[in-house]
N, C-alpha and C positions, 0 to 999 in steps of 0.2 A: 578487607581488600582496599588498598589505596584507590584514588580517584587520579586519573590521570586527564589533561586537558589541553587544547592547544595552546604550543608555548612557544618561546621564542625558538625560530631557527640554531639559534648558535649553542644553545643545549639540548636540540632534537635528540641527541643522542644521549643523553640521559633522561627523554621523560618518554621516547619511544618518538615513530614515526606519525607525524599525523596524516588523519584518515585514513589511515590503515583498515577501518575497519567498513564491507564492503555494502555492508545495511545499510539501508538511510531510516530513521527513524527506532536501530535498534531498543530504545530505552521507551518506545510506546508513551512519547509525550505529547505528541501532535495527532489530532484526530478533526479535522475540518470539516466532514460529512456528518457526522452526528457523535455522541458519546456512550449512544446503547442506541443497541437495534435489534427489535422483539420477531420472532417468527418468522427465522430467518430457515430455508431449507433450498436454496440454493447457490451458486455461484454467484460473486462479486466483492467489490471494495463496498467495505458497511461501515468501519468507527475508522479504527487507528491509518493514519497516514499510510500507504506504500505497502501494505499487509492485504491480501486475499481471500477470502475465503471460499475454497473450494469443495463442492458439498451434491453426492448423489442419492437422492432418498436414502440419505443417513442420519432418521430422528429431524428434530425441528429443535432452533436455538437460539439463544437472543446471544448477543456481542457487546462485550463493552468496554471501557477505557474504566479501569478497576485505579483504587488510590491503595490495596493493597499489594505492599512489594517486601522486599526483602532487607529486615532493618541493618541500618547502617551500611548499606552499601551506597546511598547517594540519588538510588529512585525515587521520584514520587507518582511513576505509573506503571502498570503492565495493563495487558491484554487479556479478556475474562471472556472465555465461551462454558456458558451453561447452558446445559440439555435441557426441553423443557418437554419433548414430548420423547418419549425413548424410541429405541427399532432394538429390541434385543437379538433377534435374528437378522444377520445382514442380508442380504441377496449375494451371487458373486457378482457381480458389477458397481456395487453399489461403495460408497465409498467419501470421506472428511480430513481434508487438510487444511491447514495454515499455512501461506505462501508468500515466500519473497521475491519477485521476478526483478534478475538486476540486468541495467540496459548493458548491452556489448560492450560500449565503450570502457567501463568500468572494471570489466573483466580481464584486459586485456593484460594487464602488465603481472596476470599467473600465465601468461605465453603456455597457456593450454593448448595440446597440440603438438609441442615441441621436444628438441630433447633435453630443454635447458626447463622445461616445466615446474611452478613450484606446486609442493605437498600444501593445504590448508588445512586451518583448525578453527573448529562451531564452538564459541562456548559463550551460555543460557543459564538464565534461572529459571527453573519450573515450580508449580507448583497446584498436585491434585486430590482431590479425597481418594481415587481410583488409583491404586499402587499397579506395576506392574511393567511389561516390556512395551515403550513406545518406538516408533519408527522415524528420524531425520534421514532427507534424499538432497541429494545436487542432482539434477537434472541441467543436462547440456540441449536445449532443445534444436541447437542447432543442426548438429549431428546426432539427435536421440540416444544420449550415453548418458548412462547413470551411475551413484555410485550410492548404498544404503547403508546407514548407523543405526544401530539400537543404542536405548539407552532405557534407566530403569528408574521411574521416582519407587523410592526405597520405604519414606515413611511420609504414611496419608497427613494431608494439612498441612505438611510442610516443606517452603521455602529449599531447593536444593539446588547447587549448580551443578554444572555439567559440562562438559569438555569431551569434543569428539574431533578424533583426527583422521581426514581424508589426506589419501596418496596422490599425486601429481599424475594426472592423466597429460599422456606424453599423443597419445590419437586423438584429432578432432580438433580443428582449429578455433579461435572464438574470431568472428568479424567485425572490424573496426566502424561500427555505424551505430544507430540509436534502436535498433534492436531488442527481443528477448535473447540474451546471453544464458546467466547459468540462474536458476532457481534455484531457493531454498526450501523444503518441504518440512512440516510437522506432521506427522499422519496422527488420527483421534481413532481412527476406524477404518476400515478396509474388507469387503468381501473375498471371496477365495480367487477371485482373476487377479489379487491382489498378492495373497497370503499362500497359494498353493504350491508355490517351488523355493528353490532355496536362497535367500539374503544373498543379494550382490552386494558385498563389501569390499569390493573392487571395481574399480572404471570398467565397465562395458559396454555394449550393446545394450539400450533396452529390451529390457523384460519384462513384461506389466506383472507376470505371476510372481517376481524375484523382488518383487518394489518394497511389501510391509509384511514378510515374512515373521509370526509373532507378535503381531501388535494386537493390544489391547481393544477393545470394544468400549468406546468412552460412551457411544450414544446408545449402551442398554439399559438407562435407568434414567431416572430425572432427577438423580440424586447425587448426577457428577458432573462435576467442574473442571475448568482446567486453566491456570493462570501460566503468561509468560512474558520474561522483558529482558532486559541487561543481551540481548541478542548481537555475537558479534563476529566474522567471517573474516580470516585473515589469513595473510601468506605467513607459511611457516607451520611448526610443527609445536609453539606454545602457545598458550593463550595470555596475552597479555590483559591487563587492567581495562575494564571499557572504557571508551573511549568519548567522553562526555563533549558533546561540541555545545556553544554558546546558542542558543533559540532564534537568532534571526541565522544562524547559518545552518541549521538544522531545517527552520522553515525553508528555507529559501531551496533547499537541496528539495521538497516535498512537491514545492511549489510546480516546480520541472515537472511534474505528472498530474497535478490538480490543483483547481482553486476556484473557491466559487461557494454558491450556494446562500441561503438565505434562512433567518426562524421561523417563516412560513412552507419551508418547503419541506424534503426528508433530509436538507442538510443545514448546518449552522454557517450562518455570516459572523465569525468570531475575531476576524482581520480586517473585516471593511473590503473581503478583496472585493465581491460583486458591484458594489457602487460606483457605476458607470456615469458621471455628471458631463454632458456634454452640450454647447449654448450653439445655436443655429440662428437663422432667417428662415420662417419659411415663406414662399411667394405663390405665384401661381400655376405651380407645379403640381402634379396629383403624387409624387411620388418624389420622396429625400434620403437621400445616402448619406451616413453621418459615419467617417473614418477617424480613427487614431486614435483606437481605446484599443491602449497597450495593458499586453497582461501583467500582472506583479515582477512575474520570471520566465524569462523564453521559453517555452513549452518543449518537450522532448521531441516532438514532431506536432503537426497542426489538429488542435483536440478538438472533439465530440461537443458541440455546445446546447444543454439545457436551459432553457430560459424560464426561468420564476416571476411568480408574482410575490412581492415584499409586500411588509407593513404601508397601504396608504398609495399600493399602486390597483390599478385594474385587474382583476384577477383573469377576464378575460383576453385580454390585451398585451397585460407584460411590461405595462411603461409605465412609469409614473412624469408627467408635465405642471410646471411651475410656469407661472404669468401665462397659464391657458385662455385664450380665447376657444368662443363658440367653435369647436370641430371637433370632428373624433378620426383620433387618428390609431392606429395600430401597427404591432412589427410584422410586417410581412416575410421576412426573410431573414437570413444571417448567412453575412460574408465573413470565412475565415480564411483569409487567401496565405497566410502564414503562419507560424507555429509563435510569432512576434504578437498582432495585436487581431482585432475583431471588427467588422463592420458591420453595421444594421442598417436594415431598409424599413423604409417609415412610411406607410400608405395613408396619405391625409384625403379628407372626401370632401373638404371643402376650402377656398381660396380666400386665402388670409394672408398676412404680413405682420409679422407679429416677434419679437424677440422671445424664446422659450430655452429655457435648460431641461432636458431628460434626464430621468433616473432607470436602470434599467440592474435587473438580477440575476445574473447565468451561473450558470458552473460548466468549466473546461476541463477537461477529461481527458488527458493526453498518458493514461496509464497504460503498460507492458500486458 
């Protein structure tokens, strides 16, 4: 398969459209949270950029940013869930997916809803020991309409692509804001509120019993895997070449929903983003406001902020201070007044004058 790349405008049309494809991080290269993550059994962002995992007392699993892909197509990552405690009997409630929640804004130009609608097409490399019938979903959460694919890794251990085509849903409009728009689902497992009625392979109505009609039981053994990358969602009815973007614009799309974290904490500081260096006066005040620590890239809306203790800061505290005088000071607080930058409140207990630079560690979490 060629590698296709952004190129110049003036022959778009011969190397395809760019960013056509509606993933961010399809090719499982950027993981800023950690790069394996053990004993995992429920919901949340764990390794790879902008990916999900969604998970109801189905088995226990660790996650990982795998360097096993599929040769010569141009990967050097996918996405690795190994089962590590099995559930061979599901519950009906109970249930394991992989998710891509794309914001509204991005959806809009499939004018879903309309009658000028366009049809899309999924197309994925997989790759499992566990052969058999898996389940991909678009879910519209805005309007709760879905529409289900099956699809079938054919031969255990090995590398396959895969190409699935959805119809143009013409009901239900997508909303122009920073929003959850349309998801993309992998299902691994699913109980019978899941499994118990028939495959909608047509836009409807949600149906929860209609969602993984057929899907395989990945988490009944501990002796299955599941790899995936080359992920990519486009208007139209072929699958074009993926669509490799260059690492600082690939970052920088990621960024938009996280960034952060530290090698002391459960995420990796592998961009410098959390190093917050910022020089003050403090005087005779018992309390210091320190503004204008912009984040890398304007946040999708105003994120969630976790504060770390790094390498050589206070573990109880959260700060690390340079040319410290006699005091102790701590962060009291966190101002996020915009989706732009961060502000911290600095509780000092004793009256100094002193020139100092702070070092500080968060992670901001503005994900769908």
């Amino acid at each position: 398969m060629a590698i296709t790349r952004i190129g110049n405008p003036a022959i778009a049309d011969q190397r395809g459209v760019n960013f056509r494809n509606i993933i961010i991080n399809g090719d499982m290269s950027l993981a800023q949270r950690s790069t394996s993550v053990s004993s995992i059994t429920s919901a949340g962002y764990y390794t790879v950029d902008r990916w999900r995992t969604d998970i109801v007392t189905a088995g226990t699993w660790t996650q990982s940013q795998s360097t096993d892909v599929p040769t010569g197509q141009g990967f050097f990552n996918s996405l690795k869930l190994d089962c590590t405690t099995a559930d061979s009997s599901l519950a009906a409630g109970d249930r394991i997916f992989y998710s891509h929640r794309i914001e509204d804004q991005n959806c809009i130009y499939l004018k879903k809803g309309t009658s000028s609608a366009e049809s899309t097409t999924v197309s994925f490399w997989v790759k499992s020991n566990k052969t058999g019938t898996y389940i991909c979903e678009l879910f519209d959460s805005h309007n709760s309409r879905h529409i289900n694919k099956s699809y079938t890794i054919s031969s255990a251990d090995t590398w396959e692509q895969k190409v699935l085509n959805f119809p143009a849903d013409t009901t239900g409009v997508i909303d122009d804001n920073t929003g959850a728009g349309i998801s993309f689902n992998f299902y691994m497992g699913a109980g019978t509120d899941y499994t118990s009625g028939t495959l909608q392979t047509t836009w409807a109505a949600s149906v929860q019993a209609n969602t993984a009609v057929g899907q395989v039981n990945l988490a009944d053994s501990t002796s299955n895997e599941w790899y995936v990358t080359g992920v990519q969602l486009e208007a139209g009815q072929v699958a074009s070449d993926f669509e490799f973007l260059p690492f600082d614009v690939n970052l920088n799309r990621c960024l938009r929903y996280y960034e952060g974290g530290d090698a002391n904490s459960n995420a990796v500081n592998i961009y410098g983003a959390p190093n917050r260096i910022c020089e003050t006066i403090l005087n005779s005040t018992a309390r210091l406001k320190i503004l204008g620590n912009q984040y890398l890239a304007v946040k999708r809306a105003t994120p969630t902020i976790t504060l770390y203790a790094g390498s050589g800061l206070d573990t109880a505290n959260r700060i690390s201070i340079y040319n410290d005088i006699a005091s102790t000071e701590t962060v009291s607080s966190v101002s996020t007044t915009t989706a732009n930058s961060i502000a911290f409140y600095i509780s000092v207990s004793t009256t100094a004058s002193a020139s100092k630079t702070y070092r500080f560690y968060y992670e901001a979490d503005a994900e769908l």
